[in-house]
C-alpha positions as CSV (number, residue, x, y, z in Angstrom):
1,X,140.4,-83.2,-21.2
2,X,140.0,-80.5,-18.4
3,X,140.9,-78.0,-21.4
4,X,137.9,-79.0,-23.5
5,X,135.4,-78.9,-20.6
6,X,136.7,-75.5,-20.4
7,X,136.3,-74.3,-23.3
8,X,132.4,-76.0,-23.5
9,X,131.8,-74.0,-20.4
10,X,133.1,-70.8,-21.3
11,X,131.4,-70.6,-24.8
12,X,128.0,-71.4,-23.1
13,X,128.3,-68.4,-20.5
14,X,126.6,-65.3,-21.6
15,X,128.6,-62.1,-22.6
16,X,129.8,-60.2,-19.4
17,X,128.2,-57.0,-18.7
18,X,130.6,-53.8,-18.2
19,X,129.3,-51.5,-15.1
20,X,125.6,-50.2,-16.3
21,X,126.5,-50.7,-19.7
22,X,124.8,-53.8,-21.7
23,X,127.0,-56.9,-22.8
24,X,129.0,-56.8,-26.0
25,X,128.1,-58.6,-28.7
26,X,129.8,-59.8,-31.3
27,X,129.9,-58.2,-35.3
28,X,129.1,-60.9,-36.6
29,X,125.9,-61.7,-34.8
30,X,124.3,-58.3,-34.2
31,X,126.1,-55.3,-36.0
32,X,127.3,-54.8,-39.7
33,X,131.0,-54.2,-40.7
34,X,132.6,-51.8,-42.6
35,X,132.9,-54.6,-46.0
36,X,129.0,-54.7,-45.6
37,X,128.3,-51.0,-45.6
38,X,130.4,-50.4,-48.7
39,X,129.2,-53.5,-50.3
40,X,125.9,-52.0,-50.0
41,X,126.8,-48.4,-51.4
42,X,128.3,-49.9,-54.0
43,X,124.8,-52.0,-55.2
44,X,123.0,-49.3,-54.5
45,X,125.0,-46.2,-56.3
46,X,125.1,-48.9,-59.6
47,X,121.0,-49.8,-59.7
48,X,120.8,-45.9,-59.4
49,X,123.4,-45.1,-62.3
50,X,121.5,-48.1,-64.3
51,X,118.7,-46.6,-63.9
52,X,119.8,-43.0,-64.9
53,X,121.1,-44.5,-68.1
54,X,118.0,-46.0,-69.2
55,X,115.4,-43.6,-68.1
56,X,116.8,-41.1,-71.2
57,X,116.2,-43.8,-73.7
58,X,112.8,-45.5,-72.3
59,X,111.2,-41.7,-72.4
60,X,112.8,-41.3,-75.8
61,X,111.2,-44.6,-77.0
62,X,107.7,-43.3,-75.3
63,X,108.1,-40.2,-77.0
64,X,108.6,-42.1,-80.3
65,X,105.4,-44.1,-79.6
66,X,103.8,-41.4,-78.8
67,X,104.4,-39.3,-82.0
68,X,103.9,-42.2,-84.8
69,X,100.2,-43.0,-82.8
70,X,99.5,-39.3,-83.6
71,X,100.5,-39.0,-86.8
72,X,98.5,-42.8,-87.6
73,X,95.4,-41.4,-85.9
74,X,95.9,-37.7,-88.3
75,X,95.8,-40.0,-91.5
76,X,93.1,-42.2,-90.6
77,X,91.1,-39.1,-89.1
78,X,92.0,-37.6,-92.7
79,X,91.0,-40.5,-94.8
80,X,87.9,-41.0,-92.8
81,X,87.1,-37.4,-93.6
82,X,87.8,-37.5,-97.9
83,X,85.5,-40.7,-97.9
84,X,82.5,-38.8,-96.2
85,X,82.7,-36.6,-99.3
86,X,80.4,-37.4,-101.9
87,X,82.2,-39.2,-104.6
88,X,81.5,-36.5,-107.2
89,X,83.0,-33.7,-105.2
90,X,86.3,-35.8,-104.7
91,X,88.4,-35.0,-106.9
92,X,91.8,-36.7,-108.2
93,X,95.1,-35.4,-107.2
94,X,96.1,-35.0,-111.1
95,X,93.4,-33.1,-112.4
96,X,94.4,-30.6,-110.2
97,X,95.6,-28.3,-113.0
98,X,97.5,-26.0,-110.6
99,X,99.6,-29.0,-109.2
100,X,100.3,-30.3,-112.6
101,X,101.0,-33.5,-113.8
102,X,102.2,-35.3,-110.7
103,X,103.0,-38.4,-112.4
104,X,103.3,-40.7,-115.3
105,X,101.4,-43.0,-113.8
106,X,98.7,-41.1,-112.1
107,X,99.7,-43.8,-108.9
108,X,99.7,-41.7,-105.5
109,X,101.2,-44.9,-104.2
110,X,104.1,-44.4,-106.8
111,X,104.8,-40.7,-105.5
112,X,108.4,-41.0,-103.9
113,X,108.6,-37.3,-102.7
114,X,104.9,-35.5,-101.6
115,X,106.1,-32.2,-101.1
116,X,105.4,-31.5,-104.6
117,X,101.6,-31.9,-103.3
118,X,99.5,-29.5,-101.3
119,X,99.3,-30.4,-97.6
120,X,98.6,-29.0,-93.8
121,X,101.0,-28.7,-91.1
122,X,98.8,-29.1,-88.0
123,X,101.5,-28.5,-84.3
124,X,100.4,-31.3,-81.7
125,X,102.2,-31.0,-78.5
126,X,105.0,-29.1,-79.5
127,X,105.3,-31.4,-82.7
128,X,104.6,-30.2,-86.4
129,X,102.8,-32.9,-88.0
130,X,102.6,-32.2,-92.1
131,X,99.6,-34.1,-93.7
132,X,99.4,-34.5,-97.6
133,X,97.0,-36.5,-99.1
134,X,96.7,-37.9,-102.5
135,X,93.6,-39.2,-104.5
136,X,93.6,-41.5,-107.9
137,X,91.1,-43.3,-109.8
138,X,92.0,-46.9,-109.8
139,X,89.6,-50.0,-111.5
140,X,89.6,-53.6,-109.8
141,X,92.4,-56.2,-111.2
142,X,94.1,-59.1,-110.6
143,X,96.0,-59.4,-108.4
144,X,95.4,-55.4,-107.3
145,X,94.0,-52.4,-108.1
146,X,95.1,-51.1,-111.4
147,X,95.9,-47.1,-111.4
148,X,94.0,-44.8,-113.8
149,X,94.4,-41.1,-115.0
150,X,91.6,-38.7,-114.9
151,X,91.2,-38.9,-118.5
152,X,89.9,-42.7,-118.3
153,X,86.4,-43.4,-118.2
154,X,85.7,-43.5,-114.4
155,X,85.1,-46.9,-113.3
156,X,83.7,-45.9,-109.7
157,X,86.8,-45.8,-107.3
158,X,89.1,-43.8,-106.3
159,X,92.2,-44.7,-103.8
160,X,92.8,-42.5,-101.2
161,X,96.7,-42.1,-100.1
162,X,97.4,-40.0,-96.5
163,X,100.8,-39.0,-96.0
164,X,102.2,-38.0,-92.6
165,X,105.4,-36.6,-91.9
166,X,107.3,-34.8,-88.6
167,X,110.4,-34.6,-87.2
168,X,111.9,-35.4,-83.9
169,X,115.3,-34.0,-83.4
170,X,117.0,-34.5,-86.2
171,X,115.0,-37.4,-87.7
172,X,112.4,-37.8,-90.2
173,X,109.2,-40.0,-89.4
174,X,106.8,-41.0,-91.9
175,X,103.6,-42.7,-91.6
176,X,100.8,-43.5,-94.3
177,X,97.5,-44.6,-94.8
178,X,95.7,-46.3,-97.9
179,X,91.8,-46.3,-98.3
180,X,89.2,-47.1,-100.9
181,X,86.6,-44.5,-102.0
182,X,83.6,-46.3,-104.1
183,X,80.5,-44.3,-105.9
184,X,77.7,-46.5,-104.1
């Protein structure tokens, strides 16, 4: 019993001053140990390297973005721009004699490769941006537009095809637009 009453009084005194030098305290209630410390450079040194890992991609991605918005805004800037033509000066991509008979089918939407067409390369931000548009008459059919050559009576529409194309590194991007001309 004495030893318990002991103990009670000796873990209620307060820590014991050294000559002008403040009490000690324990680790545990005041400082940090060593495991602490290194447990703390080790969460911090791996949200840095996680974040240095996906900082590459995430820009890469906003890059990405960045270039198709361009490229969507250059073929609705260059539809926008055929369909303020007068209809009468629009002319359809295949009776352009110098480009030849583009297709069978006189369908710009059918046209798997548009180099063979005239187009623009216009640099944006250190990106080359190649716009190629296409024009064919088409006449109104169930359940879509049927395609016509320019050597069928003109029925008063034409379809208006922007192609957009760049490269990023070593990839090819694509992007294009559709739009309706009408006579009235």
């Amino acid at each position: 019993m004495v030893h318990s009453q002991f103990l009670q009084t000796r873990e209620a005194r307060p820590p014991v001053a050294m000559a002008g030098k403040p009490p000690m305290q324990s680790l545990n209630e005041n400082g940090t140990s060593l495991i602490e410390l290194l447990l703390t450079a080790i969460l911090v040194a791996s949200v840095v390297v996680t974040i240095s890992l996906a900082y590459p991609k995430a820009t890469a991605s906003v890059i990405a973005n960045r270039q198709r918005m361009v490229a969507t805004n250059m073929a609705n800037s260059t539809a926008q721009l055929i369909k303020s033509q007068p209809y009468s000066l629009t002319d359809t991509t295949d009776a352009d004699a110098s480009i030849g008979q583009f297709n069978a089918l006189c369908d710009c939407r059918t046209i798997s490769d548009f180099s063979v067409l005239p187009s623009t390369a216009v640099p944006v931000e250190g990106t080359t941006y190649t716009i190629t548009s296409c024009i064919h008459a088409v006449s109104p059919g169930t359940p879509s537009w049927t395609s016509q050559c320019s050597t069928d009576p003109d029925t008063g529409y034409k379809n208006i095809v922007v192609y957009v194309s760049w490269q990023n590194g070593s990839q090819s991007y694509s992007t294009t637009q559709e739009s309706l001309l009408s006579r009235t």
